[in-house]
Every structure is written in structure tokens, then in C-alpha cells.
C-alpha positions in Angstrom: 0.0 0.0 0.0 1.5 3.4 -1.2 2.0 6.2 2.0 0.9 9.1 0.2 1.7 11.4 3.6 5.0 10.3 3.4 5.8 10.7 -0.4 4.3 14.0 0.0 6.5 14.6 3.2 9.9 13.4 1.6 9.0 15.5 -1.7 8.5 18.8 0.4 5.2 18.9 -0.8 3.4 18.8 2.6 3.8 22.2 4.2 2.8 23.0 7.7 2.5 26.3 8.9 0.4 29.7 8.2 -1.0 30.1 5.1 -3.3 32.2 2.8 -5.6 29.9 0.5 -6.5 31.8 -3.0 -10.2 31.8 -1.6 -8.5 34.0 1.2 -9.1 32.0 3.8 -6.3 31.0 6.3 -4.7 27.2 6.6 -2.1 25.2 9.0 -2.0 23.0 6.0 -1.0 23.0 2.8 -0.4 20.5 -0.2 1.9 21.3 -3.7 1.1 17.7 -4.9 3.0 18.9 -8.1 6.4 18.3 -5.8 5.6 15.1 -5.7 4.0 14.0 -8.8 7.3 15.4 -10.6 9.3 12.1 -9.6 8.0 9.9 -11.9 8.4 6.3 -9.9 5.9 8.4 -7.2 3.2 9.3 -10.1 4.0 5.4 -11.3 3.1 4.0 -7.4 0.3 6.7 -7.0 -1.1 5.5 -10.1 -0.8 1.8 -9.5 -2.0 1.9 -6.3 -5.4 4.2 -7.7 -5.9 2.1 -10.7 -6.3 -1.2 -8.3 -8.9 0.4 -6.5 -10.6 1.4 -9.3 -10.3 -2.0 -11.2 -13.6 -3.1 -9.5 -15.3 -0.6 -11.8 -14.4 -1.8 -14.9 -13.6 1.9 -16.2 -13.6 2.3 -20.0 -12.0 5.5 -19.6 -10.5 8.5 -17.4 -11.3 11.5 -17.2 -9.6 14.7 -15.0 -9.2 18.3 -14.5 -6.6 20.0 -16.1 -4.1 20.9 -13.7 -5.0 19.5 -10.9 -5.6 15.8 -12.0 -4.3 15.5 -15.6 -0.9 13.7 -14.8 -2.6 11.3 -11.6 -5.4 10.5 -14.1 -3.5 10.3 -17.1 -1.2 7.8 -14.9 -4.5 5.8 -13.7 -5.4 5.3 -17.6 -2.3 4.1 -18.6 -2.3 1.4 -15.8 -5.7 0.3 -16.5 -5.1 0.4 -20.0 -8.1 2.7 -20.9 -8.4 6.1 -22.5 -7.5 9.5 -21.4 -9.7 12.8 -21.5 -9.3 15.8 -19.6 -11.3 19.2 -19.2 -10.2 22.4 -19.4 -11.1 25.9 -18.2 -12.5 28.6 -20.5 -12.3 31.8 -19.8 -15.4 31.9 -18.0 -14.1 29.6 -15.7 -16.4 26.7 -16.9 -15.2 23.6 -18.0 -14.9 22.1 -21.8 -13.8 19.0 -23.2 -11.2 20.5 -26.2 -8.8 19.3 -28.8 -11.7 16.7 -30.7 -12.4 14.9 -26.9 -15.5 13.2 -26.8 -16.6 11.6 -23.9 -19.6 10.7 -24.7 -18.5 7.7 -26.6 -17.1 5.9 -23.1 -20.1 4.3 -20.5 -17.9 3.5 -17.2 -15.7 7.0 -16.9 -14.2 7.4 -13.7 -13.1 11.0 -12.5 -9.7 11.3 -11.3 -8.5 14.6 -9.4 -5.3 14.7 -7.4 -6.4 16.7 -4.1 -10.1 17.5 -3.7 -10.3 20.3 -1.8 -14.0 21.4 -2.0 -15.5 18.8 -4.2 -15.9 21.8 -6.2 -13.6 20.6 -9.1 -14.8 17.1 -9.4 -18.6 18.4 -9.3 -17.6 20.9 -12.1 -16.0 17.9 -14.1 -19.1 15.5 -13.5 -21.6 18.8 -14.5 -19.6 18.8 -17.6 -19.8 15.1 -18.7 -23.7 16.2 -18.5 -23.4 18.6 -21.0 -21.7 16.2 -23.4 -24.1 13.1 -22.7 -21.9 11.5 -20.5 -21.8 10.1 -17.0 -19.5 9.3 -14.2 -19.5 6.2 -12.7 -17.3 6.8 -9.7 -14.8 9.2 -8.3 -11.2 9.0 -7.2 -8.9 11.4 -6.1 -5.2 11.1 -4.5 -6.0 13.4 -1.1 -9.5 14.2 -0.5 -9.2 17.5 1.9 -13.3 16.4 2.7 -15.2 13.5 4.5 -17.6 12.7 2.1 -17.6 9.3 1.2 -19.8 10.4 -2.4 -20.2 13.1 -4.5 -23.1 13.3 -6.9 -24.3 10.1 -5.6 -21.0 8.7 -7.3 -19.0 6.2 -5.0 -15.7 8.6 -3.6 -12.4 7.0 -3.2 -9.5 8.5 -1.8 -5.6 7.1 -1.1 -5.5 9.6 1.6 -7.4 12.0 3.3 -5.7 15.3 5.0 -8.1 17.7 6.7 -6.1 20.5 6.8 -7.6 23.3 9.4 -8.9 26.4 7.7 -10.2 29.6 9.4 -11.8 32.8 7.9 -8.8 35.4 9.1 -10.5 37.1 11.3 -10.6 34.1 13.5 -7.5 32.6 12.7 -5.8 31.4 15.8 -2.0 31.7 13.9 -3.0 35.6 13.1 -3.7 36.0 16.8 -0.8 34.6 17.8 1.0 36.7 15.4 2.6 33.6 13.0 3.8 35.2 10.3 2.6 34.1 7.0 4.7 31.7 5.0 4.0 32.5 1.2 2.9 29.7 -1.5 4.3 29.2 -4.4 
């Protein structure tokens, strides 16, 4: 069984301190997972270890986020020997399958993300399948930051799950204690 925590701990990826979120909102927690997806024999275990789970599914194909998933799922597909799609952004911030992608030809898609934070993401994804006559069968993700055990109704698997703490800043117990904010990059 792969230790996500402590590939993400030996890649630096895994930061503990006081943070700003982009939503604003403050953290003791926070996750590159880029760090550790850049060593390849980590994305290759990650993967492995994902696509077993997800064997019991029978996907026909894979489908994830672009950034966020795209190299995880992309891993996932090639293990399980299945095809590859990913969404993208437009500039409206809604999602789009591009480049010719057509999901709607695959039946058991699985949606692969590499941290869910919110949900948000993989609800976005799954909202967009909609829109092209297409529908998830399940969800995985490497981290979920959430305890739900489904989204959408969709079974939600997870290799680990890190609840970082988050607080609004005004009650932020590392602003009261004046912890100086480490930046993100």
C-alpha cells in the first residue's frame, strides 16, 4: 500500500505552517502535490495503487481536470489500459472537453483529481460530462481534503485524506498569535 503522507512529506510537498488559500481564507496546512508527482516512480506508485482500487469498476475511460488531475489520471489510464480525456477551463471559468475529446463515446468513466479540496472541481467535471451526454460512474482522487464518502451520488475513493484546518482570518488562531505568513508558491 502506497504512503501518500510520506511521499508528499519526503518531496517537500506537505507544508505545515500559516498560510493564505487563494479563496482568502487562512490554513495550517498546505499541499503542492506537483512536488511530488514530478518524480515519476511516485506518479507510477500513486497511479498503480489508484488504478487497483478502481479496477472493480471496470472503467472504459478516465477522465480529469486539467491541472490539478491530468498527470494522476492520465497515470490511472495508462495502468488500466483505458483512455485519457481531460477538461479544461474557458475563460469563464467553466469547464470544456477541447482538442476533438469526446466523452460521450465511453459508459464507465471514472473522474480522477489529485487533491479534492471542495469537491468543487470534481462536481464541475461531473456537471460537464452532463453537457456532453456523458456520465461518471465513480470518483477517485489522491488526497480528498473532505469526508464525504460520495459526490453526486458517485462512490468517492480516496488514497488519503488530509483535513487541513482552515479559518476565515479574522478568527484565525496563527493571526492571533502573530505567525507570520509563509508564502505559496
Amino acid at each position: 500500500m502506497v504512503d501518500v503522507e510520506e511521499i508528499l512529506e519526503n518531496t517537500g510537498a506537505l507544508a505545515h505552517g500559516h498560510f493564505v488559500l487563494p479563496s482568502g481564507l487562512h490554513t495550517d496546512t498546505y499541499i503542492q502535490l506537483a512536488m511530488a508527482l514530478q518524480y515519476t516512480w511516485y506518479t507510477k506508485e500513486i497511479g498503480g495503487e489508484m488504478a487497483l482500487k478502481l479496477h472493480r469498476f471496470a472503467p472504459d475511460c478516465i477522465v480529469s481536470p486539467m491541472t490539478n488531475g491530468i498527470i494522476v489520471g492520465y497515470e490511472v489510464a495508462r495502468k488500466l489500459d483505458v483512455p485519457f480525456v481531460f477538461v479544461e477551463k474557458n475563460e469563464d471559468s467553466s469547464m470544456t472537453f477541447g482538442h476533438g475529446l469526446k466523452p460521450s463515446i465511453f459508459k464507465n468513466i471514472v473522474v480522477v483529481e489529485g487533491v479534492a479540496e471542495s469537491g468543487k472541481n470534481v462536481r464541475d467535471v461531473i456537471k460537464t460530462l452532463k453537457k456532453y451526454a456523458s456520465e461518471a460512474i465513480a470518483v477517485a482522487c489522491i488526497i480528498k481534503e473532505v469526508k464525504d464518502e460520495k459526490v453526486e451520488g458517485l462512490p468517492f475513493l480516496s488514497l488519503s485524506q488530509i483535513m487541513p484546518k482552515v479559518y476565515h482570518p479574522k478568527e484565525c488562531p496563527m493571526c492571533k498569535a502573530n505567525i507570520p505568513i509563509e508564502t505559496i508558491q
